[in-house]
C-alpha positions as CSV (number, residue, x, y, z in Angstrom):
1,X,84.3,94.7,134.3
2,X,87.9,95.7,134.1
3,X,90.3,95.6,131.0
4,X,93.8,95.2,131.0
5,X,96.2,94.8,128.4
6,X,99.5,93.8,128.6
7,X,102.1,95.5,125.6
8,X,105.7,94.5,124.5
9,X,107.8,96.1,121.7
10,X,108.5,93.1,119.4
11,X,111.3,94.3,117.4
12,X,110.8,92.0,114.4
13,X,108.9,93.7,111.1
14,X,106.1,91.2,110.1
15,X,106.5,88.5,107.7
16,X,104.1,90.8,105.3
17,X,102.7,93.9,105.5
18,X,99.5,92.6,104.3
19,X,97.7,89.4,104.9
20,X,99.4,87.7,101.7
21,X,102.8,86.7,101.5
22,X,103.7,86.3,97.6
23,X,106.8,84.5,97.4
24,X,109.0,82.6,99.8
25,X,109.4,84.7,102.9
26,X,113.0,82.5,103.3
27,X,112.4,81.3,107.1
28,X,114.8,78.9,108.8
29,X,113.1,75.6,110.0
30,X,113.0,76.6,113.9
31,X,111.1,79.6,112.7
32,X,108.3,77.0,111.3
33,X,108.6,74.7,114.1
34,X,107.8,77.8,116.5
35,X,104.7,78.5,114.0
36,X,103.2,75.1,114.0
37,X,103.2,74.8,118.1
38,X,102.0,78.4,118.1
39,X,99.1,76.9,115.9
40,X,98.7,73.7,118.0
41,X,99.3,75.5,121.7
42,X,96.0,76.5,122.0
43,X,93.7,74.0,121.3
44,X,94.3,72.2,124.6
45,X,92.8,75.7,126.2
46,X,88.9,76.2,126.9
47,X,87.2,79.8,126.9
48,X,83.5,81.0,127.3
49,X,85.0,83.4,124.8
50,X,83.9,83.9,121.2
51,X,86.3,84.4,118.9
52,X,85.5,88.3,116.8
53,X,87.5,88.8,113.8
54,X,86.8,92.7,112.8
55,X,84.4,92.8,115.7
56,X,82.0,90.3,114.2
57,X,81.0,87.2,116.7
58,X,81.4,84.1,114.6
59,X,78.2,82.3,114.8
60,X,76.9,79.3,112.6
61,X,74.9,82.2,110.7
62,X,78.1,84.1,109.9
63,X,79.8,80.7,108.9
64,X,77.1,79.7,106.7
65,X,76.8,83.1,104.7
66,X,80.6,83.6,104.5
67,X,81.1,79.8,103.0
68,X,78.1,80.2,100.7
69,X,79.2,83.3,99.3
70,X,82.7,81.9,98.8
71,X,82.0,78.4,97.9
72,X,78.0,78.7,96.6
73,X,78.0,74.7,95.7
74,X,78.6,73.8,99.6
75,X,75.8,72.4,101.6
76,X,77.0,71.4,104.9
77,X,78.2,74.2,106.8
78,X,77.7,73.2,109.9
79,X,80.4,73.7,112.9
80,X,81.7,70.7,113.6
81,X,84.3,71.4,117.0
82,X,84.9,74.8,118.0
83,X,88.9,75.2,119.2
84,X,90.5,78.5,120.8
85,X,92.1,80.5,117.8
86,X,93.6,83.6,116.9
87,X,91.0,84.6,114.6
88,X,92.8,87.7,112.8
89,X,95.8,85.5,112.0
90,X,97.5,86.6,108.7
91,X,101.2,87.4,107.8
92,X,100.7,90.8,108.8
93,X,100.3,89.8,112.3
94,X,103.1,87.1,112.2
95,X,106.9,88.5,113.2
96,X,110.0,87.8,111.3
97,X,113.1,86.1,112.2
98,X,112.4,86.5,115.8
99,X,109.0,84.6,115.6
100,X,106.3,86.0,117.3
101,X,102.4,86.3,116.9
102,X,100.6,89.7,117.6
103,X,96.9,91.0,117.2
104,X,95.5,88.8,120.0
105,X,91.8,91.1,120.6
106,X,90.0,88.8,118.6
107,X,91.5,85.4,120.2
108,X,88.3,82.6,121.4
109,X,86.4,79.7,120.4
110,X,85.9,79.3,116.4
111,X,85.7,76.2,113.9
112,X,88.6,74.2,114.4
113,X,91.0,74.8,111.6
114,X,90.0,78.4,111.3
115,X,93.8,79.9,112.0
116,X,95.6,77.4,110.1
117,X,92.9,78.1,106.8
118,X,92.9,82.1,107.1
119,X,96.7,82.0,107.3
């Protein structure tokens, strides 16, 4: 099997240089349109691939034991729908005012919701 990646310098800085933003990051409403079809875009796609956030294959195991140790008091855990995602989407991977998303290694099926909620 063959790898290739494609590069292209995105000369917007991210929204945040971490994964939290703390206070209004002051973008105009086209920027959030452009976010929330970005969010939407994908789930119309279909992939045999797994989605791997820091290299770890989301499985209803992993799902289980993350929610638990969040969120002890949760019983059902179970996945639901699985929908292509991003899967490493914070602000740090989200550019600023020329919107663009970055980071895409870890992109496949996951819960549905899963971009949306880690964002």
């Amino acid at each position: 099997m063959w790898r290739a990646d494609e590069l292209e310098l995105i000369a917007s800085p991210p929204v945040s240089k971490g994964a939290l933003v703390l206070g209004g990051p002051g973008l105009p409403d086209a920027w959030w349109e452009a976010l929330h079809s970005s969010l939407d875009a994908p789930a119309v796609q279909r992939t045999p691939r797994i989605a791997t956030p820091d290299t770890v294959t989301i499985t209803q195991e992993e799902v289980t034991q993350t929610l638990r140790e969040v969120f002890p008091s949760v019983a059902d855990t179970q996945i639901e729908q699985l929908a292509p995602a991003h899967a490493d989407l914070t602000w740090a991977n989200v550019m600023a005012p020329e919107f663009c998303i970055i980071d895409w290694e870890d992109w496949g099926m996951a819960p549905r919701g899963l971009d949306g909620a880690t964002l």
